[in-house]
Backbone bond lengths (Angstrom), bond angles and torsions (degrees), N, CA, C in turn:
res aa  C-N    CA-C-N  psi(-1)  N-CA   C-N-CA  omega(-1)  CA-C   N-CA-C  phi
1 X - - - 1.476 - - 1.522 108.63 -
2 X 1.929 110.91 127.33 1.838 92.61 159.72 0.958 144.99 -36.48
3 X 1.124 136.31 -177.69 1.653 129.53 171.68 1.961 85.47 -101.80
4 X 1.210 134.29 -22.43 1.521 127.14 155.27 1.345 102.53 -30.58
5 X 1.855 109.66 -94.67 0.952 124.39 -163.92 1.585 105.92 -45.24
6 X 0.985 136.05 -51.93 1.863 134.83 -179.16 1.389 107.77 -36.45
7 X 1.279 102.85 -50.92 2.248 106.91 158.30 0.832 103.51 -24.82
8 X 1.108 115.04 -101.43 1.656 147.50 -134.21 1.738 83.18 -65.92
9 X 1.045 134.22 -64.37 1.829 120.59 -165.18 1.336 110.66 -50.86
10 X 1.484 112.94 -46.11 1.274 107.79 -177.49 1.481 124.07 -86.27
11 X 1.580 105.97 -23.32 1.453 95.78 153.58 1.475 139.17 -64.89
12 X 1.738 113.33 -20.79 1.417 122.62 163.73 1.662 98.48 -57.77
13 X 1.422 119.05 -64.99 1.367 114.62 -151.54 1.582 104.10 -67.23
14 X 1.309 123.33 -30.73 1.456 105.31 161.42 1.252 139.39 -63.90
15 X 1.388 111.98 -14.76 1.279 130.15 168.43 1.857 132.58 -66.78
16 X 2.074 87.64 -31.92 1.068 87.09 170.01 1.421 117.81 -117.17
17 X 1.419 121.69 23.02 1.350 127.26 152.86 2.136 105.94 -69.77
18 X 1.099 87.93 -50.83 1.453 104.54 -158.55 1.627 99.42 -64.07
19 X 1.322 127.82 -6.49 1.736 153.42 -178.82 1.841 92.84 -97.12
20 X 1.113 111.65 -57.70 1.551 116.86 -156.51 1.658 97.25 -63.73
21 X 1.662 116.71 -47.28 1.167 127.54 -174.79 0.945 116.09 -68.36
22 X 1.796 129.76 -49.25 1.787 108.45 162.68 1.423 121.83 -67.83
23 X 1.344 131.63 -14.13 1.413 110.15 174.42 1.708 97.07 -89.39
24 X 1.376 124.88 12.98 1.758 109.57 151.18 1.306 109.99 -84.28
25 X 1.240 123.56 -45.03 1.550 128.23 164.12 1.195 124.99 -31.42
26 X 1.070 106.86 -44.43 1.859 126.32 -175.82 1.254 119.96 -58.21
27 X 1.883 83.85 -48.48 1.401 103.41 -161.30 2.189 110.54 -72.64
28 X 1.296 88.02 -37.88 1.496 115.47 172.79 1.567 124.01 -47.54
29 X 1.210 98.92 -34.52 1.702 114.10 -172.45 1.760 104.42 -121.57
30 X 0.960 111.69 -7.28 1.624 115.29 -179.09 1.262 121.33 -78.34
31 X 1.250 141.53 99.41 1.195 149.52 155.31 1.505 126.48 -56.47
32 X 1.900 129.06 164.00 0.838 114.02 -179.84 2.117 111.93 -81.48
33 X 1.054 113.97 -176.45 1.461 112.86 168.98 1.958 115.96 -35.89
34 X 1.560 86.98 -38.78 1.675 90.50 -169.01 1.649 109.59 -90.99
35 X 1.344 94.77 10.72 1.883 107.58 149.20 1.935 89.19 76.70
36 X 1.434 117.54 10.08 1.907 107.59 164.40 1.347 96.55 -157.09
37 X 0.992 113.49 175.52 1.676 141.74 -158.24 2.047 110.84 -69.93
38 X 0.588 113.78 109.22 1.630 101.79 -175.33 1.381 109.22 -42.47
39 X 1.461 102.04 143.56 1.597 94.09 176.34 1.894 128.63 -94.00
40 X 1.243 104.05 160.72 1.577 83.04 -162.34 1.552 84.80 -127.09
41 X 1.224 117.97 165.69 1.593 151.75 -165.07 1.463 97.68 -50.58
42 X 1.260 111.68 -42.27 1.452 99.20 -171.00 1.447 104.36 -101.04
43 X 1.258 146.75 34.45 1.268 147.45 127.03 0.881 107.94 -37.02
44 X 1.099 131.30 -62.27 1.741 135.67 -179.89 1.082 114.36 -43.22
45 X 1.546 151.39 -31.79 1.294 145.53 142.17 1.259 115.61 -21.67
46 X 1.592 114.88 140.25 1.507 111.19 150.23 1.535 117.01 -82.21
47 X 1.662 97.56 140.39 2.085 94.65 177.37 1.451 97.01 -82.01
48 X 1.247 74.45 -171.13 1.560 98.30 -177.24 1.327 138.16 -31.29
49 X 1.913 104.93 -48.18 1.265 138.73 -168.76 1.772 97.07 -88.64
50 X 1.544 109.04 -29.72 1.732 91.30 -173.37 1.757 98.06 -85.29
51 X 0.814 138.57 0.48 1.480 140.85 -147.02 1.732 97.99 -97.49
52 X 1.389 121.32 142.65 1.508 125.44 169.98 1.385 120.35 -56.36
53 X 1.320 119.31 136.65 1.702 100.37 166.09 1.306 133.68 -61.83
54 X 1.153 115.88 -7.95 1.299 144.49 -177.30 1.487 114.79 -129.54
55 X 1.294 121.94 135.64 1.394 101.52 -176.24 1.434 106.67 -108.51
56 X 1.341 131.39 124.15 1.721 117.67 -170.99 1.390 120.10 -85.79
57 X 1.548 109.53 119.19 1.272 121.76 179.17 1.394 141.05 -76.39
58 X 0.967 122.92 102.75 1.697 132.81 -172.34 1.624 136.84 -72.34
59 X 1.046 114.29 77.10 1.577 128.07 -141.50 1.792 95.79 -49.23
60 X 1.255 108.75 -49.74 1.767 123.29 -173.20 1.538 101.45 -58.45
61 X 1.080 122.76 -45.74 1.403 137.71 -167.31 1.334 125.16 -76.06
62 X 1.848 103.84 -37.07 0.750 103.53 -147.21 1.972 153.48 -9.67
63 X 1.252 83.47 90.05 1.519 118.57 -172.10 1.758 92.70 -137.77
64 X 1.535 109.00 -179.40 1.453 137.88 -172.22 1.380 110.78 -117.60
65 X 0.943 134.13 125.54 1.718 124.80 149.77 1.332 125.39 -80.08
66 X 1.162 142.33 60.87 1.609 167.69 -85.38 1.696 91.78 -114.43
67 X 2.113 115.49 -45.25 1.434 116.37 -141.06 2.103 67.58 -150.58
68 X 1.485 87.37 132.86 1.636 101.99 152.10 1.545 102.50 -154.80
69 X 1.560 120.84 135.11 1.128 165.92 177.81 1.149 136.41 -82.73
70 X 1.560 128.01 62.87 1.623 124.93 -151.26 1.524 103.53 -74.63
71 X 1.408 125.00 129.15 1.951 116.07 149.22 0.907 110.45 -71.63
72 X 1.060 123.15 124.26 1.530 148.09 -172.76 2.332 101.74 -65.68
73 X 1.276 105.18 -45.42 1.258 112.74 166.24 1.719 113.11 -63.04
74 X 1.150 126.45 -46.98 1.510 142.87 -178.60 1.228 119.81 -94.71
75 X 1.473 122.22 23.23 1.532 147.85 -158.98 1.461 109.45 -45.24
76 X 1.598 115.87 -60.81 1.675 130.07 144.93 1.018 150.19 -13.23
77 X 1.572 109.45 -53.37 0.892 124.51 163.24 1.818 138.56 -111.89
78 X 1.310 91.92 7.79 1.146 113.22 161.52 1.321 134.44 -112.64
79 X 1.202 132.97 10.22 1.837 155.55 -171.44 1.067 82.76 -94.76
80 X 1.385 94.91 152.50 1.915 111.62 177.51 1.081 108.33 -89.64
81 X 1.801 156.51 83.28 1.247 134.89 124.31 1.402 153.19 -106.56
82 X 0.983 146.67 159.91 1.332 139.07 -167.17 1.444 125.82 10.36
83 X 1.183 108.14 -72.48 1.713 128.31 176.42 1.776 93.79 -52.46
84 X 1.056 122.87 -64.16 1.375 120.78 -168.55 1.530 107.74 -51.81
85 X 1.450 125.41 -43.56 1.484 130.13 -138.41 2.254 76.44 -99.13
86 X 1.181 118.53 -39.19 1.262 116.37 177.53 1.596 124.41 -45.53
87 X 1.566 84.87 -46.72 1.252 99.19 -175.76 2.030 120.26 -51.69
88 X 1.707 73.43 -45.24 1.867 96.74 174.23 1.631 123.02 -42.73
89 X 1.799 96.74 -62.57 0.951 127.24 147.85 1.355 122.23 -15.48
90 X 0.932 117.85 -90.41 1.974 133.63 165.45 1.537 116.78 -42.81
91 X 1.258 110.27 -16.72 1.486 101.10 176.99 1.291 106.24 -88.21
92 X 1.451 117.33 -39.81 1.458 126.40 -166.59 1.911 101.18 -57.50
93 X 1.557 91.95 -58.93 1.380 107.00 -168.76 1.538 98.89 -52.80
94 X 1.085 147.84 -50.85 1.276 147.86 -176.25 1.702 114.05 -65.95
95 X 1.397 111.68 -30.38 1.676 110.04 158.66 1.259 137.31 -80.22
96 X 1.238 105.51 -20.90 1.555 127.26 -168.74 1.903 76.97 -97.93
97 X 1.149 146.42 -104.50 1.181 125.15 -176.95 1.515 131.03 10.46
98 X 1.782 110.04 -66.61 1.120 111.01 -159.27 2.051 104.74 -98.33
99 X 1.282 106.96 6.76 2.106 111.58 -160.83 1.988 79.92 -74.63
100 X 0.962 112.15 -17.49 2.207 83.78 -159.08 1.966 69.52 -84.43
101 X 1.018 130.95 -71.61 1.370 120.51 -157.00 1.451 113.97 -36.11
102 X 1.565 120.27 -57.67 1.581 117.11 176.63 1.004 105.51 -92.00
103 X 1.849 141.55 52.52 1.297 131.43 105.28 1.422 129.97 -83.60
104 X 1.637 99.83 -5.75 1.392 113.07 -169.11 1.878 105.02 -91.85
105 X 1.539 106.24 -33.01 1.222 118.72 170.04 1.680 113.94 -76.12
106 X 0.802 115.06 -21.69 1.670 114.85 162.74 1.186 108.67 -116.67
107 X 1.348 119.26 57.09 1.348 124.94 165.73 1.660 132.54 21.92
108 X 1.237 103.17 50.44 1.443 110.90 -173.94 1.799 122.39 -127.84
109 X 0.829 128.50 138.52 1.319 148.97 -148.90 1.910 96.75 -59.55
110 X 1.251 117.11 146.05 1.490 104.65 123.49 1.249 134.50 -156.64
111 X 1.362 110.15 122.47 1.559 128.04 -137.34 1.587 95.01 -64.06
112 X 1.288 124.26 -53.84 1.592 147.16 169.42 1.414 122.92 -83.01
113 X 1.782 103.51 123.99 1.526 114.34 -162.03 1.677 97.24 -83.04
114 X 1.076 115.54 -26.37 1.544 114.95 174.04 1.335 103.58 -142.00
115 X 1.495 107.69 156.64 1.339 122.95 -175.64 1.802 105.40 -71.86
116 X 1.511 109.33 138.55 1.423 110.89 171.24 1.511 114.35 -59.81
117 X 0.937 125.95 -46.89 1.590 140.04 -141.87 1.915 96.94 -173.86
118 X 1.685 84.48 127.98 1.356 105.43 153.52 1.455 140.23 -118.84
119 X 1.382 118.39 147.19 1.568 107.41 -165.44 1.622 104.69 -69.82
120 X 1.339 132.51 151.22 1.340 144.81 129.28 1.784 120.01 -23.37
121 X 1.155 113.29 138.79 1.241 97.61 153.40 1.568 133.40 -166.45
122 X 0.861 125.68 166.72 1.656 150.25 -149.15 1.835 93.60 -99.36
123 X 1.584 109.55 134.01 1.308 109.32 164.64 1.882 90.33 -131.90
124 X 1.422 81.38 138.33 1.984 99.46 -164.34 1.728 96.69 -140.78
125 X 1.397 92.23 141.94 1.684 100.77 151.84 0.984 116.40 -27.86
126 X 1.332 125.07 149.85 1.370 139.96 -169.93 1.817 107.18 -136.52
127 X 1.500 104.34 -67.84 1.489 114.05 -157.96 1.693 100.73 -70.07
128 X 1.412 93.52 131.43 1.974 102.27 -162.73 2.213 89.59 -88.08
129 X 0.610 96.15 -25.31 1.624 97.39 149.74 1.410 141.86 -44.48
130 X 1.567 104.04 -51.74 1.404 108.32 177.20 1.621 105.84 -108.96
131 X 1.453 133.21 -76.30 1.185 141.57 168.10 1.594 124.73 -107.65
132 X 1.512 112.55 -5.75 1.028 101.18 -158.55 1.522 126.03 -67.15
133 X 1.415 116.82 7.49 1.167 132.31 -168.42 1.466 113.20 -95.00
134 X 1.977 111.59 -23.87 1.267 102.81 -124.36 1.825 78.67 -85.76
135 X 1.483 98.73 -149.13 1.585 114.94 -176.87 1.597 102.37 -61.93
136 X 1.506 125.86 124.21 1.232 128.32 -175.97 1.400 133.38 39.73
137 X 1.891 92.58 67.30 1.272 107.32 -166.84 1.930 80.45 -133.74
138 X 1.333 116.54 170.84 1.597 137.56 175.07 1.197 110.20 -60.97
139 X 1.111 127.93 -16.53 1.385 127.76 177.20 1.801 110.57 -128.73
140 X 0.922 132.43 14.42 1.442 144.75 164.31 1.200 112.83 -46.18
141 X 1.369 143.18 39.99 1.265 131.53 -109.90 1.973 73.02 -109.53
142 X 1.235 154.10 -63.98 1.030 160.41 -131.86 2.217 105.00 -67.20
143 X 1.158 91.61 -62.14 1.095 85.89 171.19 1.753 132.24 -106.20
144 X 1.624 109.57 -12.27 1.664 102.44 170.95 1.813 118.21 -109.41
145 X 1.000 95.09 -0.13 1.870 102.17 -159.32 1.152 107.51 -126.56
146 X 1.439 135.41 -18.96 1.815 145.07 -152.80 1.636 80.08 -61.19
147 X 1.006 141.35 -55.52 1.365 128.59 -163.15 1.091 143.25 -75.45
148 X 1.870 107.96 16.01 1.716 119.81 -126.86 1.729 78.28 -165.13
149 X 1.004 103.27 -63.95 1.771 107.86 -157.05 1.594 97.92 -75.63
150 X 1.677 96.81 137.43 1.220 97.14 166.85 1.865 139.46 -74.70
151 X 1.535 92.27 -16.36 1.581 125.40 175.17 1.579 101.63 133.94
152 X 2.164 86.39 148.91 1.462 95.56 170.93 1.489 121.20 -59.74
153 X 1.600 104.68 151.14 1.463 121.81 19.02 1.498 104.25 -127.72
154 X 0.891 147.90 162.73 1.691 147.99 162.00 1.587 119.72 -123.66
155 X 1.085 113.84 161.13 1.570 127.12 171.35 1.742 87.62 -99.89
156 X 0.997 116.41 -61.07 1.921 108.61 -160.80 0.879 121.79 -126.37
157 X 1.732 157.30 150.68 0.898 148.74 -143.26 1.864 106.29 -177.03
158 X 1.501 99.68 108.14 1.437 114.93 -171.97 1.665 113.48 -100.87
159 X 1.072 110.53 99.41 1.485 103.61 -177.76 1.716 114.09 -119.70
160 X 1.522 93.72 111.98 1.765 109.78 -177.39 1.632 109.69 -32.56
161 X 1.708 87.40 -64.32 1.134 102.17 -145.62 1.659 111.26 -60.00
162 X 1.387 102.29 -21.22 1.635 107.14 -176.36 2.042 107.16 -97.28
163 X 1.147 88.87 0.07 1.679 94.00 175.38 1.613 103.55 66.71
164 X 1.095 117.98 39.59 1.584 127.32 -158.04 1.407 108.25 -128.23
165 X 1.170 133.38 157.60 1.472 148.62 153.95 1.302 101.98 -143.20
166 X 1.548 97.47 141.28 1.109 120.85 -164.20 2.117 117.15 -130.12
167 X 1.076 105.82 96.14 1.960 103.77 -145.15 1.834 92.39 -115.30
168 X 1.425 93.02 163.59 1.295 93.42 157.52 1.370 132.17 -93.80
169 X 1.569 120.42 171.72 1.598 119.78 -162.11 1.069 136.47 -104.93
170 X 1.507 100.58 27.14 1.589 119.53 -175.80 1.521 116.53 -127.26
171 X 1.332 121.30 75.27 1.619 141.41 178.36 1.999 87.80 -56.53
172 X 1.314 117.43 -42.88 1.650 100.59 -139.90 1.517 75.89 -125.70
173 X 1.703 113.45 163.73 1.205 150.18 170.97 1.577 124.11 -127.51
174 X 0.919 116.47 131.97 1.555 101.25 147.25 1.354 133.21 -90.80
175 X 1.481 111.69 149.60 1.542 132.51 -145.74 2.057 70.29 -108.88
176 X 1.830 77.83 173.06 1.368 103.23 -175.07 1.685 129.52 -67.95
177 X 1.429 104.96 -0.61 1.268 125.57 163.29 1.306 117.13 -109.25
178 X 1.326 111.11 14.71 1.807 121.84 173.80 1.376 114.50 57.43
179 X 1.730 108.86 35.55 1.307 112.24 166.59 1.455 111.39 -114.95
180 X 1.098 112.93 151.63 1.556 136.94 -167.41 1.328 122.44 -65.02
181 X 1.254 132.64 85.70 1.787 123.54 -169.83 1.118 103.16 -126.77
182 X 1.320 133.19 -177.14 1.598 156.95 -173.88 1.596 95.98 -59.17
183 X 1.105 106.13 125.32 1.839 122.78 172.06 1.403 101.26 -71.38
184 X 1.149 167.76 111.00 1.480 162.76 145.16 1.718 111.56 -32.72
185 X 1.333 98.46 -36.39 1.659 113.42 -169.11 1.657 97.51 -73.36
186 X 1.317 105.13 -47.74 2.101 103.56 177.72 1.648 92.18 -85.33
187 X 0.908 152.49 -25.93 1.528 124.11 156.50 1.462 120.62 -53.30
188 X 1.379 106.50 -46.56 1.816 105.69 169.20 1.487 120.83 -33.38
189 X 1.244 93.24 -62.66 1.947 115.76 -151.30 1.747 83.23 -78.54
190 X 1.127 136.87 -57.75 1.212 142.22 166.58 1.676 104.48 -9.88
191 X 1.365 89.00 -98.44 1.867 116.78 175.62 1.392 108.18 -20.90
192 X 1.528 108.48 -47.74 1.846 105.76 -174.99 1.382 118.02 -101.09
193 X 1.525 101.56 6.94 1.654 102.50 164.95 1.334 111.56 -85.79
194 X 1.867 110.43 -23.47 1.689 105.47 -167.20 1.461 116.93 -99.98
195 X 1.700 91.15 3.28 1.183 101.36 172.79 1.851 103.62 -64.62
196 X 1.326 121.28 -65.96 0.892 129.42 147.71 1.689 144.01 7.87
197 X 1.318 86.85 -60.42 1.528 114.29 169.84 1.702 92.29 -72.58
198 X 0.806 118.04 -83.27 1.606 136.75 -149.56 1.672 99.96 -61.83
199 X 1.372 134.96 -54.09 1.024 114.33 146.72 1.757 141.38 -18.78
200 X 1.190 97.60 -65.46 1.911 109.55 165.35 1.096 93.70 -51.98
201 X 1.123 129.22 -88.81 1.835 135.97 -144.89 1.058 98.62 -67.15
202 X 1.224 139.33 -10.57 1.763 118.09 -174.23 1.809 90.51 -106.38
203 X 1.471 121.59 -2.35 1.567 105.54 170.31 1.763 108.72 110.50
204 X 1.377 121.21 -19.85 1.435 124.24 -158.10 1.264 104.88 -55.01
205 X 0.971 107.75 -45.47 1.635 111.04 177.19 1.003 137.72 -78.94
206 X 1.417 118.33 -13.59 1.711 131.86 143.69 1.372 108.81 -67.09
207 X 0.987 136.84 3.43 1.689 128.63 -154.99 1.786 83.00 -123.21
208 X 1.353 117.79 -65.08 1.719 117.62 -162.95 1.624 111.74 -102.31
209 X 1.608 121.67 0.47 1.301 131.25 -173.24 1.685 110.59 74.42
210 X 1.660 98.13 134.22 1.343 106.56 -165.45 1.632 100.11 -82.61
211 X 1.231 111.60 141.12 1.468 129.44 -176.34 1.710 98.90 -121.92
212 X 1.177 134.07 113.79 2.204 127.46 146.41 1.322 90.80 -3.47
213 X 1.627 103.68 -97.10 1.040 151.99 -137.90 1.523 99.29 -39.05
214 X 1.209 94.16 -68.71 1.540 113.80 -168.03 1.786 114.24 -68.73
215 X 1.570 110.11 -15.51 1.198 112.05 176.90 1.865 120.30 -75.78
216 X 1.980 83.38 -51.75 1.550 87.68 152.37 1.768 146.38 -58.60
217 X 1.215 89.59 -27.37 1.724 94.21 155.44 1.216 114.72 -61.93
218 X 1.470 120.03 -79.27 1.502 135.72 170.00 1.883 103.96 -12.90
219 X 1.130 90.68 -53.71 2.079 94.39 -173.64 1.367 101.67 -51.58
220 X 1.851 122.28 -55.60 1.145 118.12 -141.89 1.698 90.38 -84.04
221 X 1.004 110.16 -30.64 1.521 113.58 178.68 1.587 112.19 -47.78
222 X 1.205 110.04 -38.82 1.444 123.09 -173.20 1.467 94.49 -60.89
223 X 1.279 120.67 -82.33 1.580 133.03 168.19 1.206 96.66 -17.60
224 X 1.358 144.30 -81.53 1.530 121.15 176.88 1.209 128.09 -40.69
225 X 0.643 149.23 -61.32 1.728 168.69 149.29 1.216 98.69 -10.56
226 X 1.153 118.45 -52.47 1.553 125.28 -171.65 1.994 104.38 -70.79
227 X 1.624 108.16 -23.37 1.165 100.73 -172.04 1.841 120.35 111.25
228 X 1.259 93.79 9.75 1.986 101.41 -164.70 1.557 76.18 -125.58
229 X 1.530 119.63 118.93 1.172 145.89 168.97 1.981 131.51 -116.10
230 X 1.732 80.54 9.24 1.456 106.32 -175.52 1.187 100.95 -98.74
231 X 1.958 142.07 141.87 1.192 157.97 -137.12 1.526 81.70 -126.06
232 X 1.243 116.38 132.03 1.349 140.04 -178.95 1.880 109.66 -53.80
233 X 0.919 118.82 138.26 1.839 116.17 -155.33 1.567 98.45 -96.08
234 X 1.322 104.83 174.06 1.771 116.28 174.51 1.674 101.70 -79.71
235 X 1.169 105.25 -150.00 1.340 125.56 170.80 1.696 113.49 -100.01
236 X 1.077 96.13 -39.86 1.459 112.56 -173.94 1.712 93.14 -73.05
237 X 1.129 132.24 -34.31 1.421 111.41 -178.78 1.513 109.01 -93.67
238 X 1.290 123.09 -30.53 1.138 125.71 142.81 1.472 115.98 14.06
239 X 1.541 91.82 -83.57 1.868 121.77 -150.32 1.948 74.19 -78.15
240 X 0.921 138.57 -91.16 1.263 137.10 -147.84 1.424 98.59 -54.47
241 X 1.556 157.79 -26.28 1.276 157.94 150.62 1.926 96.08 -39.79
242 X 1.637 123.73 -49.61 0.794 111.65 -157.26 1.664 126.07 -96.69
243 X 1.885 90.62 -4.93 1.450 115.90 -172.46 1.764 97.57 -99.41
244 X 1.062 132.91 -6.04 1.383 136.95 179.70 1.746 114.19 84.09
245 X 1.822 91.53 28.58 1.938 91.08 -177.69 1.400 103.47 -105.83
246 X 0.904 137.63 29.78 1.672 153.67 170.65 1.403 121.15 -164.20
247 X 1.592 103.15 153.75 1.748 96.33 177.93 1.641 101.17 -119.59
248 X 1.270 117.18 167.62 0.936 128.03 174.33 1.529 108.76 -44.16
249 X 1.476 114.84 145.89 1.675 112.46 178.98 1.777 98.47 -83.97
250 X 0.891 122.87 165.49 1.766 134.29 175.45 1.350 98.18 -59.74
251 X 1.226 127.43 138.79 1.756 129.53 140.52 1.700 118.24 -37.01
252 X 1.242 98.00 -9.54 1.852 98.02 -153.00 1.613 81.59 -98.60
253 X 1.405 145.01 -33.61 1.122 124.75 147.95 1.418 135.79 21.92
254 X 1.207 138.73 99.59 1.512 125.39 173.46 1.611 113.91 -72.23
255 X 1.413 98.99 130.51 1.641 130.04 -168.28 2.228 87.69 -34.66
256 X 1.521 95.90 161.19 1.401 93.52 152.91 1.306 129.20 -65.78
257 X 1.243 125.54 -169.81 1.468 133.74 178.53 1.846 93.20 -105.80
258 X 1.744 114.86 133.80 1.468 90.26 171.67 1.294 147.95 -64.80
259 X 1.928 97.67 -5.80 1.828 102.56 -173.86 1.896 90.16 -65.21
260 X 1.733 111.64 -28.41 1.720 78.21 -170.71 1.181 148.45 -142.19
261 X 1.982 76.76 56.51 1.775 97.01 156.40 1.398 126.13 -75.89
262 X 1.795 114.13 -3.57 1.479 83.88 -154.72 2.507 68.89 -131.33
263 X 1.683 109.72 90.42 0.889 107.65 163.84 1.472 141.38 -82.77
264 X 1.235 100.33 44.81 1.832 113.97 -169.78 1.696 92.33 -142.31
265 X 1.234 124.43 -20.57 1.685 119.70 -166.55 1.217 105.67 96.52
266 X 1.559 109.02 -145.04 1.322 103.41 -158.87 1.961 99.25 -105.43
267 X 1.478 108.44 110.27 1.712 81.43 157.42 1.199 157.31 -18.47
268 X 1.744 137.44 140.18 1.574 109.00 -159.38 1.917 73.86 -105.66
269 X 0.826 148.32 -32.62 1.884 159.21 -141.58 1.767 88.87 -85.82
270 X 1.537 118.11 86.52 1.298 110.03 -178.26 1.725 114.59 -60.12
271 X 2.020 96.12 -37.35 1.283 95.49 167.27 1.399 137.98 -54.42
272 X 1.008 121.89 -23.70 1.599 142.27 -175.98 1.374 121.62 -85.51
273 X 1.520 123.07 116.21 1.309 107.34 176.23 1.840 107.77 -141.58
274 X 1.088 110.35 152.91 1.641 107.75 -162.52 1.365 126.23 -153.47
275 X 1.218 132.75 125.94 1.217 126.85 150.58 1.378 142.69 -19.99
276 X 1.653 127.83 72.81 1.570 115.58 -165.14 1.003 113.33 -66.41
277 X 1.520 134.11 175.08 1.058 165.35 79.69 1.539 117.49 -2.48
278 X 1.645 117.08 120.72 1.568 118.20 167.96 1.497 110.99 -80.25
C-alpha cells in the first residue's frame, strides 16, 4: 500500500470513529420530544428509598403495607399507628368475611377457595388539593403513574399487573371533639379496591370473562352491600370532611346512578382499576 493510500484509510476510519462517538453522545443526552424518558408500568412501584423499613403486616388482609405517605397538612391522621393500621385491618376482615356471600347474591362463581397471592400495598396522598399531585402522590400521574393510571383524579388504584394497590393515606379523621376515629371515606375507597383484588384472585374473571366495565360496577356494588351508599367525594369535600365543615352524608342515602361512578369514561389500562374522585 502507498503511504497516499495509508492516508486516506486511516483518515476514513477516523472519521468514522469520530461519527460513531457523537451519535453515542447524542444518544446519551437525547430525550424524547416531551423532553424525559417514557414512563413504564413499573414506575408506579415504590424504590427502594420510598419503601418502609419495616413492612407492616396485616393479619385480615394478609397483604403488606410496603410504602406509607404522611400529608404534612393531615399529619394526624395520616401517620401510621395502631388505630390507623386497625382500622385497615377491620376493613379487610369485614370484606373478606362477607365477598363468598355477595358473589353468591350476584350470582357469580368462585372458582378459588382462597386467594393465591396478594398484592402489596402503597398508602399515598390522595387529595389533588393538598398533595395529592405532588412527587409520589396517587395522582402524580405525569411522571410515576402515566402508564398505570387511568386519569385524574382517584382515591385508589388496583393494578394486577404490578401485584400492587395503590390507596389513599388517611384511614383516621378527626371527629368533632378532635379525636381520631375510622375515616368512612378510606373505608369506602378501601372496600371497592378489594373488591377488585378479591374478584381477580378468587378467579371470577377467569371463570365468566373479564369485562372494565362490569368489574367497576361489581366494585361499587360491593360498597353497597357492604352498606356505604354515599358516592365517592371530590377533593374539595374531602378537605371540608377533614377540616370539620361537613358531616358525613347518612348510609340511608340512595346508591349513585351507574352513569356516575365512572366520571372520566371508560379507562384505556385494562389492568388498572380504581376508586374516582367527583
Amino acid at each position: 500500500m502507498s503511504q497516499g493510500c495509508f492516508r486516506v484509510v486511516i483518515a476514513s476510519r477516523i472519521a468514522r470513529l469520530l461519527g460513531v462517538a457523537t451519535l453515542g453522545i447524542v444518544a446519551f443526552v437525547a430525550t424524547p420530544s416531551a423532553g424525559r424518558s417514557p414512563a413504564s408500568r413499573h414506575d408506579a412501584l415504590p424504590r427502594s428509598g420510598e419503601r418502609l423499613a419495616e413492612p407492616i403486616w396485616l393479619p385480615h388482609c394478609h397483604m403488606r403495607i410496603v410504602e406509607w405517605r404522611v400529608t404534612a397538612a393531615l399529619r394526624a391522621e395520616t401517620t401510621p399507628n395502631d388505630q390507623a393500621i386497625a382500622v385497615i385491618d377491620e376493613t379487610c376482615r369485614e370484606a373478606f368475611n362477607r365477598y363468598d356471600d355477595f358473589l353468591r347474591y350476584k350470582h357469580l362463581p368462585r372458582p378459588k377457595a382462597v386467594p393465591s397471592t396478594l398484592p402489596s400495598i402503597s398508602l399515598l396522598p390522595g387529595n389533588t388539593l393538598l398533595d395529592g399531585k405532588s412527587l409520589r402522590a396517587l395522582n402524580d400521574l405525569p411522571s410515576r403513574f402515566e402508564a398505570v393510571a387511568p386519569g385524574c383524579c382517584y382515591w385508589g388504584l388496583y393494578v394486577d399487573s404490578l401485584d400492587h394497590l395503590f390507596l389513599r393515606n388517611d384511614p383516621l379523621i378527626l371527629d368533632e371533639s378532635d379525636r381520631l376515629t375510622t375515616n368512612p371515606r378510606f373505608v369506602r375507597t378501601f372496600t371497592h379496591e378489594l373488591s377488585h383484588v378479591l374478584s381477580a384472585r378468587l378467579g371470577v374473571w377467569d371463570a365468566v370473562g373479564y369485562d372494565r366495565r362490569r368489574d367497576e360496577d361489581l366494585a361499587e356494588d360491593f360498597v353497597a352491600y357492604m352498606g356505604m351508599h354515599f358516592p365517592a367525594e371530590s377533593s374539595a369535600d374531602d378537605l371540608a370532611f377533614h377540616r370539620g365543615h361537613m358531616s358525613y352524608p347518612s348510609s340511608a342515602e340512595p346508591e349513585p346512578a351507574v352513569a356516575d361512578r365512572h366520571p372520566h369514561g371508560d379507562p384505556g389500562n385494562a389492568s388498572a382499576n380504581m376508586s374516582p374522585q367527583r
